[in-house]
C-alpha positions in Angstrom: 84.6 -59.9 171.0 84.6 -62.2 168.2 88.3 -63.6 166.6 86.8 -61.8 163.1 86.8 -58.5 165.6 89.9 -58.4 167.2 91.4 -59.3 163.7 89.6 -56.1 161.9 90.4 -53.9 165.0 93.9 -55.3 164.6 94.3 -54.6 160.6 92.6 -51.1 160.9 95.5 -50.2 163.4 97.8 -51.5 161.1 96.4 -49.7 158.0 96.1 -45.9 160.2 99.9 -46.7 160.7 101.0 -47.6 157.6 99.2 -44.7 156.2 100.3 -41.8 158.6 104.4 -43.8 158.1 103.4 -43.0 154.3 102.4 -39.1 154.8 106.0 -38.9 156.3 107.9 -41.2 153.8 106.6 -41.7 150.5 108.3 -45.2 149.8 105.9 -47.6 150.4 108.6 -50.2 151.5 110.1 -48.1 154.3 106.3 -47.6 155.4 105.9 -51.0 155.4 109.3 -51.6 157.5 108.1 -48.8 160.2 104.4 -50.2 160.4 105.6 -53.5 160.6 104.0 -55.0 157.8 104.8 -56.7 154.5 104.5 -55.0 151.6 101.9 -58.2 150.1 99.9 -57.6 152.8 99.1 -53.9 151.8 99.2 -54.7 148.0 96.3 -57.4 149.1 94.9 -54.5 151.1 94.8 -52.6 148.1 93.1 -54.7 146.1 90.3 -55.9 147.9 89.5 -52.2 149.0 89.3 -49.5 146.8 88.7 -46.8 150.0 91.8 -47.8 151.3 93.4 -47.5 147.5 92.5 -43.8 147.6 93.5 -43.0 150.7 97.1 -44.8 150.1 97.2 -42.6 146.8 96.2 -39.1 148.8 98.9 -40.2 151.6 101.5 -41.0 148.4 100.7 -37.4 147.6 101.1 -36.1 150.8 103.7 -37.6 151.6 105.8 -36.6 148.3 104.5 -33.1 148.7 106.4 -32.8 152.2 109.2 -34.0 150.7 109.2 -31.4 148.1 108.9 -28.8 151.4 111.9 -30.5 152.7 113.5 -30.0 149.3 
């Protein structure tokens, strides 16, 4: 396995975390916090993908929704 690999496998665990901590809490600072990563990283994240934009808005959504169920 290559270093470009293990980094890809690496972020892509990082991202599936950060998105399932954003379902639960729909702050993207305390999803950064429980993922353990900085909030630049995902904004970078953001940009350069515009999959992984959409699925950070759907997990915003989700996320606010079950707080409105909690409500």
């Amino acid at each position: 396995m290559t270093r470009k690999d293990t980094i890809a496998l690496r972020q892509g665990r990082t991202k599936q975390a950060f998105l399932e901590q954003l379902k639960r809490t729909p702050t993207i600072e305390q999803a950064c916090q429980k993922a353990g990563t900085s909030r630049s990283t995902v904004c970078r994240w953001r940009r350069k993908s515009k999959r992984f934009d959409a699925e950070v808005e759907e997990a915003l959504l989700e996320g606010r929704l079950f707080m409105s169920d909690i409500a």
